[in-house]
C-alpha positions as CSV (number, residue, x, y, z in Angstrom):
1,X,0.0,0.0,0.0
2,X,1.4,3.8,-1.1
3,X,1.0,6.3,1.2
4,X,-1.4,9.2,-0.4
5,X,-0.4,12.5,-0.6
6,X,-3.6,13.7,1.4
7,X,-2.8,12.1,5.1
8,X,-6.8,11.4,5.3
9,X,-7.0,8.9,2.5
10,X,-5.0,5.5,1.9
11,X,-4.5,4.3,-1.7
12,X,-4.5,0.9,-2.8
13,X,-2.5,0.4,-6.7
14,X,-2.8,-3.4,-7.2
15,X,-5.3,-5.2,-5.0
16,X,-8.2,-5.1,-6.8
17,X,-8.7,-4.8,-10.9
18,X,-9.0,-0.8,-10.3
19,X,-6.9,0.9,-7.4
20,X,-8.9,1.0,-4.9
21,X,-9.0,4.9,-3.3
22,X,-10.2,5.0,0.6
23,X,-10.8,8.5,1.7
24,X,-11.7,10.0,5.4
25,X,-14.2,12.3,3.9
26,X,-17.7,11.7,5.1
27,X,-18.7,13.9,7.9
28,X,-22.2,12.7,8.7
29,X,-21.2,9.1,9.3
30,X,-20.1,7.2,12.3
31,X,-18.7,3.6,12.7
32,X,-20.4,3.4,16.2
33,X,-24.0,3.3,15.2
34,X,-24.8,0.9,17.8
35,X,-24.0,3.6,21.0
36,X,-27.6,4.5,20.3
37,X,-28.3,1.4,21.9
38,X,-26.0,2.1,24.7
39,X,-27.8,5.7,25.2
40,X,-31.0,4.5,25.2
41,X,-30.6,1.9,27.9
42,X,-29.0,4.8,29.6
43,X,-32.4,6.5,29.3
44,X,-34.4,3.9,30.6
45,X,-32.3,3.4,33.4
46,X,-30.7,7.5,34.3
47,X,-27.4,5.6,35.9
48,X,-25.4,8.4,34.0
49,X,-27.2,11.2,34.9
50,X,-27.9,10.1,39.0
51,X,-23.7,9.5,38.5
52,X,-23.4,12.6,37.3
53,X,-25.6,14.4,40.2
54,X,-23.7,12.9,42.5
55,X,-20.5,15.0,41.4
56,X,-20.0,19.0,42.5
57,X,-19.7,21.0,40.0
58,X,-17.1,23.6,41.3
59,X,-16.6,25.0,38.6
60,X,-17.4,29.0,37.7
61,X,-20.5,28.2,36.0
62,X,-20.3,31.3,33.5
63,X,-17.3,29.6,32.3
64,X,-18.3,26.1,32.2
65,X,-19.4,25.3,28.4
66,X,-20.3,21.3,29.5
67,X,-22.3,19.6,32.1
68,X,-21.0,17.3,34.7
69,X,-23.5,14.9,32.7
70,X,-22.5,16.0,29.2
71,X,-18.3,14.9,29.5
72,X,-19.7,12.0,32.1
73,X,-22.1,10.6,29.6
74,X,-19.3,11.6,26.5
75,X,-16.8,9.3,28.3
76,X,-19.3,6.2,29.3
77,X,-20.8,6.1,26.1
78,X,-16.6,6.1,24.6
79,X,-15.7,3.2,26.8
80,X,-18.4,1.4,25.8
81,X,-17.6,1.4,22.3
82,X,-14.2,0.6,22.7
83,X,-12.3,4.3,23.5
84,X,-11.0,3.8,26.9
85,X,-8.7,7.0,27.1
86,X,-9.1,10.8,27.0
87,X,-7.4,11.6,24.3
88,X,-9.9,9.6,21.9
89,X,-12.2,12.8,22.8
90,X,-10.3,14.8,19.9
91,X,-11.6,12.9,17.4
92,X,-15.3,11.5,18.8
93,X,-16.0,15.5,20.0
94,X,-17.3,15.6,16.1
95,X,-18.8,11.8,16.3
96,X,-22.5,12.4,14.8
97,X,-24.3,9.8,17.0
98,X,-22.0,11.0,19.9
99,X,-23.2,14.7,19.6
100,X,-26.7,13.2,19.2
101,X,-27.0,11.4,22.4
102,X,-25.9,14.7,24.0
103,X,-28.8,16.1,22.5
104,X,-27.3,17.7,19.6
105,X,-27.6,18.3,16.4
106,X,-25.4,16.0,14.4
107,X,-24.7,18.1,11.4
108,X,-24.6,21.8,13.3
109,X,-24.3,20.9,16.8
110,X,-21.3,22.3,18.8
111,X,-18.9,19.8,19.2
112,X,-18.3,17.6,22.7
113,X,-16.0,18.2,25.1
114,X,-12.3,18.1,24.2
115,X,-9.5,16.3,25.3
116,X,-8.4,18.9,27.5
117,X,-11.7,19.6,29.4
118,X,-12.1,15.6,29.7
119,X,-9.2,15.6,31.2
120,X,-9.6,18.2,33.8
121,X,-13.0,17.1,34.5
122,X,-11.4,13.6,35.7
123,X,-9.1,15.5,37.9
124,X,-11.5,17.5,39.4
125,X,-12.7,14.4,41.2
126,X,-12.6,14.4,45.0
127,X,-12.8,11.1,47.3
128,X,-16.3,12.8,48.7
129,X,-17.0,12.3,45.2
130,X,-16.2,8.9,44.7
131,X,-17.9,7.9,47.5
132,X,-21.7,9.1,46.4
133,X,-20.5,8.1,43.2
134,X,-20.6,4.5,44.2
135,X,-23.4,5.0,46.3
136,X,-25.3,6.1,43.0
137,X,-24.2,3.0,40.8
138,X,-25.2,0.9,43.8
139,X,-28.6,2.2,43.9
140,X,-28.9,2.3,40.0
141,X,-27.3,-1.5,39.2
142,X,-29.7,-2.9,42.4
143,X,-32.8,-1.2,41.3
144,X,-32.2,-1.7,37.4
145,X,-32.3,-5.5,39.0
146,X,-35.6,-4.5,40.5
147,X,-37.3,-3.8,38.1
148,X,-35.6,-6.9,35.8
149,X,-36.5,-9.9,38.3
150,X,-38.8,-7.8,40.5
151,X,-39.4,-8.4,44.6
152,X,-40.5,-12.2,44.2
153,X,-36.4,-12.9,44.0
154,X,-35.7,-15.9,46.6
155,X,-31.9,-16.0,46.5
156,X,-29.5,-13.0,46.1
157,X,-26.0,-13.9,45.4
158,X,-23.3,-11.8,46.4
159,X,-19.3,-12.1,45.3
160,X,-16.4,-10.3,46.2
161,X,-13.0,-10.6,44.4
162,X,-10.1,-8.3,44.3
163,X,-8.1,-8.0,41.3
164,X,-4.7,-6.6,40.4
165,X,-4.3,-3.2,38.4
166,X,-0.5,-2.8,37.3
167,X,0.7,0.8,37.0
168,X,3.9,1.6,35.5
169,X,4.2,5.5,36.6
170,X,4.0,7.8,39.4
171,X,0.3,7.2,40.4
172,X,-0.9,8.3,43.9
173,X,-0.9,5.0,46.0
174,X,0.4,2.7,43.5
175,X,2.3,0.2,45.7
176,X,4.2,-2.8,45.3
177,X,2.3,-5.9,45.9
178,X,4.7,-8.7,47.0
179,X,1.6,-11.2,45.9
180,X,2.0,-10.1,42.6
181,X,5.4,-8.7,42.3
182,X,4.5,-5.6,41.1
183,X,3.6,-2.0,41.6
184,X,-0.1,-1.8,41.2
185,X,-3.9,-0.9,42.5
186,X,-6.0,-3.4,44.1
187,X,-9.4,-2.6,43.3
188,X,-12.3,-4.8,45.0
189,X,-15.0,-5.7,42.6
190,X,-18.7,-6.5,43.7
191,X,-21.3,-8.2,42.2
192,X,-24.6,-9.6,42.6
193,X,-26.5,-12.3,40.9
194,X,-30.7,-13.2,41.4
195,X,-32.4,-17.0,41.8
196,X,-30.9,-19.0,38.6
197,X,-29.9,-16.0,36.5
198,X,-26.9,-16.7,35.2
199,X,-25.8,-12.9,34.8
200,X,-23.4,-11.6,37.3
201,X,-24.3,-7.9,37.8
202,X,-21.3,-5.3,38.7
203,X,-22.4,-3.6,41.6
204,X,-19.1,-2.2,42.9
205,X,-15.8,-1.2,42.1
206,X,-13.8,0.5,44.6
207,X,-10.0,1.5,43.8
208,X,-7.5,0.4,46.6
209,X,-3.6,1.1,47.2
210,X,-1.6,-1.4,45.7
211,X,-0.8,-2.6,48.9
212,X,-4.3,-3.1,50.9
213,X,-5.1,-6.3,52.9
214,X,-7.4,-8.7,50.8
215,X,-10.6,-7.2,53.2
216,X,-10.0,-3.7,53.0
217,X,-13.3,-2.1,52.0
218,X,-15.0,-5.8,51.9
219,X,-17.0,-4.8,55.2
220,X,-18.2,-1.8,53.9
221,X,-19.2,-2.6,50.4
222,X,-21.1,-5.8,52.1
223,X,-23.1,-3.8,54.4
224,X,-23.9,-1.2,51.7
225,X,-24.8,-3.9,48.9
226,X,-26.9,-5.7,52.1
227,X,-29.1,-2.4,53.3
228,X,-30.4,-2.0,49.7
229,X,-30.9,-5.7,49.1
230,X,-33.2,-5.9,52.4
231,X,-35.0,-2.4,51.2
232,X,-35.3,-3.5,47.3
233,X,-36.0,-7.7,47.9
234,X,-37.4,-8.1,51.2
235,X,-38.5,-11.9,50.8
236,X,-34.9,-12.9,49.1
237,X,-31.9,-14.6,51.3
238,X,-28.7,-13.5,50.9
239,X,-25.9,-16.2,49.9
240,X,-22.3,-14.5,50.1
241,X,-19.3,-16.4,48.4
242,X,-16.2,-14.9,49.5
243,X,-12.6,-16.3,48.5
244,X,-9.9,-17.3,51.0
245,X,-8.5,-14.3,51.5
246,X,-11.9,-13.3,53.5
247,X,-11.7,-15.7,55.9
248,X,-10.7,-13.2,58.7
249,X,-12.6,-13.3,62.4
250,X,-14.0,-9.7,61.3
251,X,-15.4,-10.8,57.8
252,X,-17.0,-13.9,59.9
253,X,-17.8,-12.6,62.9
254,X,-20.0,-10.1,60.6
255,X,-21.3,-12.6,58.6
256,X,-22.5,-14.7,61.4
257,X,-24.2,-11.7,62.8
258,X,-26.3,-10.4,60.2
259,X,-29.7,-11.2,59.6
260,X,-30.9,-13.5,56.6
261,X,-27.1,-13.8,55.5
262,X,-25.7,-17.5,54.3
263,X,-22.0,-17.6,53.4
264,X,-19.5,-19.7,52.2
265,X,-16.1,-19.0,52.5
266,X,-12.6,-20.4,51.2
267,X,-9.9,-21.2,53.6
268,X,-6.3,-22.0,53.1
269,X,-5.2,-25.5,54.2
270,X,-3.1,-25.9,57.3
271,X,-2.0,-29.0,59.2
272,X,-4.9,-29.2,61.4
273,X,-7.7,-29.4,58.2
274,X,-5.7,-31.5,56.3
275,X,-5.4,-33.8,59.1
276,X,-9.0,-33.6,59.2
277,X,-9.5,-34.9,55.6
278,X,-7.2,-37.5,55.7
279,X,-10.0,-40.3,56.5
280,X,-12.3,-38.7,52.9
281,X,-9.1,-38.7,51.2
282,X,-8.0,-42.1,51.9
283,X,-11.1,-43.0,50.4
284,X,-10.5,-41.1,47.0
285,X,-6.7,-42.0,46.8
286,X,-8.5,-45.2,46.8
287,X,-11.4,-44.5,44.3
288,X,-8.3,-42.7,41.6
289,X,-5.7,-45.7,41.8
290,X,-8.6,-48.2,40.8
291,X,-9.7,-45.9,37.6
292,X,-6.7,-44.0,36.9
293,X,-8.8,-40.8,36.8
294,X,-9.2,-37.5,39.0
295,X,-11.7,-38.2,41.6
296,X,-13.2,-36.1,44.6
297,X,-15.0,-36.9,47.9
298,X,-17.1,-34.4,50.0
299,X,-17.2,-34.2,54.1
300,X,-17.8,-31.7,56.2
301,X,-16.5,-31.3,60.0
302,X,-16.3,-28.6,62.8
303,X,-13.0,-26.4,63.1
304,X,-11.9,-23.2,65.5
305,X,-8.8,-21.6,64.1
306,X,-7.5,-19.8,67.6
307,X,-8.3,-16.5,66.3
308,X,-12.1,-17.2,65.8
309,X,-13.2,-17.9,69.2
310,X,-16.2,-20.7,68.0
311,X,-15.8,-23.3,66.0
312,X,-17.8,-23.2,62.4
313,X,-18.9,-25.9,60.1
314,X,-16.1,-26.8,56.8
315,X,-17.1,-28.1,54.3
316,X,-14.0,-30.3,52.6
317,X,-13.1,-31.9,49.1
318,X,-10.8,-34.4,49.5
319,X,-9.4,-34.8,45.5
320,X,-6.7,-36.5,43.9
321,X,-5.8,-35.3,40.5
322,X,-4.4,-37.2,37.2
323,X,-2.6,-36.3,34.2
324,X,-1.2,-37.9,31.6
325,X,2.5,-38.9,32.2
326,X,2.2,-37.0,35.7
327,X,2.0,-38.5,39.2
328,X,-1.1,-38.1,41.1
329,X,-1.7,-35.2,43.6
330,X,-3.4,-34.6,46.5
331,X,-5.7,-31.5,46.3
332,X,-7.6,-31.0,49.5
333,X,-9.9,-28.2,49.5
334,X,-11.8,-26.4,52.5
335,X,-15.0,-23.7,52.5
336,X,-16.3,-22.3,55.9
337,X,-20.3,-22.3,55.6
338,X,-23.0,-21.9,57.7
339,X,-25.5,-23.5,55.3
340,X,-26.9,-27.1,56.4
341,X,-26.8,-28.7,53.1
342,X,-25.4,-31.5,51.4
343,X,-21.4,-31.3,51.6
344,X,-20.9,-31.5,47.7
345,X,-23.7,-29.3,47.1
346,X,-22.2,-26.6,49.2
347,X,-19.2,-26.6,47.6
348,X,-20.6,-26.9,44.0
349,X,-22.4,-23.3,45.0
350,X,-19.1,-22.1,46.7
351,X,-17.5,-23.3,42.8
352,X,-20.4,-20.6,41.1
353,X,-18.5,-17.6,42.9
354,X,-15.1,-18.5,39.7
355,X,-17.3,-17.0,37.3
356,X,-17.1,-13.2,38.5
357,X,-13.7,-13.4,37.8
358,X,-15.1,-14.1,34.0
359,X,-16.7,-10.5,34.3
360,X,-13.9,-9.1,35.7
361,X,-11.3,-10.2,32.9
362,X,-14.2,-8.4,30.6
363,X,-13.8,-4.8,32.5
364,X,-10.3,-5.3,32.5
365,X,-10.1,-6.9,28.7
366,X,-12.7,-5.1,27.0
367,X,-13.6,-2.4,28.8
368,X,-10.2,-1.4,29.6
369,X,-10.8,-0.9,33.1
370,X,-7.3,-1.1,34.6
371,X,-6.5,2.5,32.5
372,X,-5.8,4.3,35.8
373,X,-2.8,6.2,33.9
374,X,-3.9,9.4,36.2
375,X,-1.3,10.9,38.8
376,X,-4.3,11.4,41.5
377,X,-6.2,8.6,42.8
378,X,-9.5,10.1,42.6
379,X,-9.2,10.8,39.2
380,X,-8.5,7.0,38.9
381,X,-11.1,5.8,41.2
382,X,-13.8,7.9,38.5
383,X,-12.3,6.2,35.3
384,X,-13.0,2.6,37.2
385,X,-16.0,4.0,37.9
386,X,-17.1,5.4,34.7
387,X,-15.8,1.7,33.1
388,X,-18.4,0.4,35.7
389,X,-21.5,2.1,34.3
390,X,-20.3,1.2,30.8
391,X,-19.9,-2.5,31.8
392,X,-23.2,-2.2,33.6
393,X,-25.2,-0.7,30.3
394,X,-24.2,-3.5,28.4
395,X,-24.5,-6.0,30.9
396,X,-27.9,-4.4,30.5
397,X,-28.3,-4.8,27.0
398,X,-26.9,-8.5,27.4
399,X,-30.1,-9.5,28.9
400,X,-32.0,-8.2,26.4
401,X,-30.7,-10.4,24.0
402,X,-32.6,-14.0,25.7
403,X,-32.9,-15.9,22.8
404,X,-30.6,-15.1,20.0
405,X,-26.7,-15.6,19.9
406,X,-25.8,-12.8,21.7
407,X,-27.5,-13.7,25.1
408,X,-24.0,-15.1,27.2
409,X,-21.7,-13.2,24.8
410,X,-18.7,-11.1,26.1
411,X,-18.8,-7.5,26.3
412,X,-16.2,-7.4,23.2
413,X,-18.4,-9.7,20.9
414,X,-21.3,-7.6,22.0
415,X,-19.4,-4.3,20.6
416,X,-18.6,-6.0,17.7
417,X,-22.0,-7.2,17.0
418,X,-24.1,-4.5,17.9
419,X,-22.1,-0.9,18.1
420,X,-19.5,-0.8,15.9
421,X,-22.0,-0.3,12.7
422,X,-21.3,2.2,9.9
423,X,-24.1,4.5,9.8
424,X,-25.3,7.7,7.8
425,X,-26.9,9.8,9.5
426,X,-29.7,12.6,8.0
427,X,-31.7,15.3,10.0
428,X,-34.8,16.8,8.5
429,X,-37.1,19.0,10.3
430,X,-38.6,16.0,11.8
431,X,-36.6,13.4,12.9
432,X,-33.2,12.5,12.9
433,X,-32.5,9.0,10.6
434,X,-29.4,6.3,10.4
435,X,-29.0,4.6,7.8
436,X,-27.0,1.4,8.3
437,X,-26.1,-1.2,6.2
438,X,-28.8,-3.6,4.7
439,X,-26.6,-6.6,5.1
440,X,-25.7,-5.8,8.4
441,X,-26.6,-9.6,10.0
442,X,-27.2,-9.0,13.6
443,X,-30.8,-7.0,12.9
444,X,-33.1,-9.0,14.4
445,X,-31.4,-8.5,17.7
446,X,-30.4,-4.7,17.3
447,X,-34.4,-5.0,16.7
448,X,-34.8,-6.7,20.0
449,X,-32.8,-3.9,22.2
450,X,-34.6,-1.3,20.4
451,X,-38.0,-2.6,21.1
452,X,-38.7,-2.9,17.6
453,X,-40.9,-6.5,17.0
């Protein structure tokens, strides 16, 4: 491919049986048609705009051209489709279906905001802010949930899971981790799940220094998820899964005193369990020589680490592994519950809690989540925030999609099914149109979101 003298156009000489000319000329067109979906979820639900009210505006307002919701909604509708940093506002300030979903005109609208106002928007963030920020995004994702599954919900599943954020500059609280042998944040990621809905909601996301204890926050983003759960979904019980490094007298001491609250917890092995597994696995050394295959046995007994002060039911699996060409392995494993139930059947629900870290790989994948490039910490703590309420809106229009390909697929198959869509875009004096293209082959279910039957 020859460069062309105009830097907006590519030229290609030989690949097809004319050259082939592409030009950057089109003004009224977008390639992310599909954020109208995003923008009218946003909408139905106003999670942008009670995010946005929960920000102070300090600045002089004679001089501000932009609302607190304008650049908020400018840079949640951006990560959604894929523009994770600031300085894509440069180019998506003049993005037709951008300008309209900020009420605009497409074709003589004032542009967005620009890289430098985005920018010192996200600085202008104080912790005060952060804090109702979450509080906002709780209230929105739980009552979005509401009104999806409505107060007849039996079983509310909550799971907590930190996650590692390398940095690689001079970010405020960027720490080493000796866990993970880097300098990093360690952001705590809630989320909530309803009956036998498989979808794993984002509820929280709460920046940490790189160096917090595995529970730092997990108490208060508990008893802050629980309150609205009691208010929104007064007949449900509350199941939380928690992994090992929750299993702290605090985190069970609360969990054993709160009302309606069933937990199950992982625990690190130590002499004392694994002595208490050793009858379940003698049985399943046993089972595994006479297959040759992996196999598992449950139990369950009574333990008091000293620290605890009572002693709680565990629930064990006693496994031996096999691989090919490998020898076999012991693989004891130990969850703290206070549930009555079967041993295996415990454990299979404690085994549900893996798949947040599926939705947590998709902020961090697709949404871009661990950006926190920022020197201040609040300004950090709003772009995990703001990638929140993106991941939330189309975990939103995920469950939309029951019944056609779409329904379990990732947040990037999602984009690149339903957003990124060339479109034309015309205004008359009555309505706005897009015109998209007729062989696009994901209709029927851009059809669906849109309420079109």
């Amino acid at each position: 491919m020859d460069a062309h003298s105009d830097t907006q156009a590519a030229f290609f000489p030989d690949l097809l049986e004319k050259p082939l000319l592409a030009v950057f000329d089109s003004e009224l067109t977008t390639s992310d048609g599909g954020a109208i979906l995003l923008h009218a979820k946003d909408q139905q639900l106003g999670v942008i705009g009670r995010v946005a009210a929960a920000i102070e505006d300090r600045r002089a307002p004679a001089r501000a051209k932009f609302s607190v919701e304008e650049i908020l909604r400018q840079r949640v509708l951006g990560m959604g489709c894929g523009y994770s940093d600031a300085n894509d506002a440069a180019s998506l300030r003049t993005d037709p279906v951008m300008k309209m979903c900020s009420s605009r005109s497409p074709a003589s609208g004032d542009s967005l905001a620009s890289q430098p106002t985005v920018s010192r928007f996200e600085n202008s963030i104080t912790l005060e802010d952060a804090s109702r920020m979450q509080a906002a995004f709780m209230d929105s994702v739980l009552e979005a949930c509401r009104r999806r599954y409505g107060k007849r919900v039996r079983r509310v599943i909550i799971d907590l899971d930190p996650t590692d954020d390398p940095t690689y500059g001079s970010q405020q609280l960027s720490l080493f981790n000796g866990f993970y042998g880097n300098h990093c944040y360690l952001p705590m990621m809630g989320f909530v799940s309803f009956d036998d809905h498989p979808e794993q909601h984002i509820v929280a996301a709460v920046l940490r220094p790189g160096n917090a204890p595995g529970t730092q926050s997990a108490l208060d983003i508990l008893n802050s998820i629980l309150v609205r759960i009691t208010r929104l979904f007064p007949r449900a019980r509350v199941l939380v899964r928690l992994d090992g490094a929750f299993s702290t007298p605090e985190i069970l001491d609360w969990l054993d005193g709160a009302n309606r609250i069933d937990y199950v917890v992982s625990m690190a092995k130590n002499p004392v369990l694994e002595r208490l597994a050793e009858p379940k696995m003698l049985i399943a050394r046993a089972l595994s020589e006479v297959s040759g295959d992996s196999q598992r046995v449950y139990g369950s007994t009574t333990y008091a680490a000293k620290s605890w002060g009572r002693h709680r039911r565990v629930v064990l699996k006693a496994e031996v592994t096999r691989y090919r060409g490998r020898d076999p392995r012991d693989n004891p494993r130990f969850v703290v519950t206070n549930l009555k139930n079967d041993p295996e059947l415990v454990y299979r629900l404690y085994c549900g809690r893996g798949d947040c870290e599926n939705r947590i790989k998709e902020m961090k994948l697709d949404l871009n989540s661990g950006r926190t490039s920022c020197t201040r910490f609040e300004a950090n703590q709003l772009r995990l925030t703001m990638a929140a309420v993106a991941f939330m809106l189309i975990q939103e229009l995920r469950a939309d999609l029951h019944g056609t390909g779409c329904e379990r697929a990732s947040v990037a198959t999602i984009r690149c099914r339903l957003l990124k869509i060339g479109a034309r875009i015309a205004e008359t004096s009555r309505r706005f149109v897009m015109h998209m293209p007729s062989a696009f082959p994901w209709i029927r279910a851009f059809q669906l979101i849109a309420g079109v039957t």
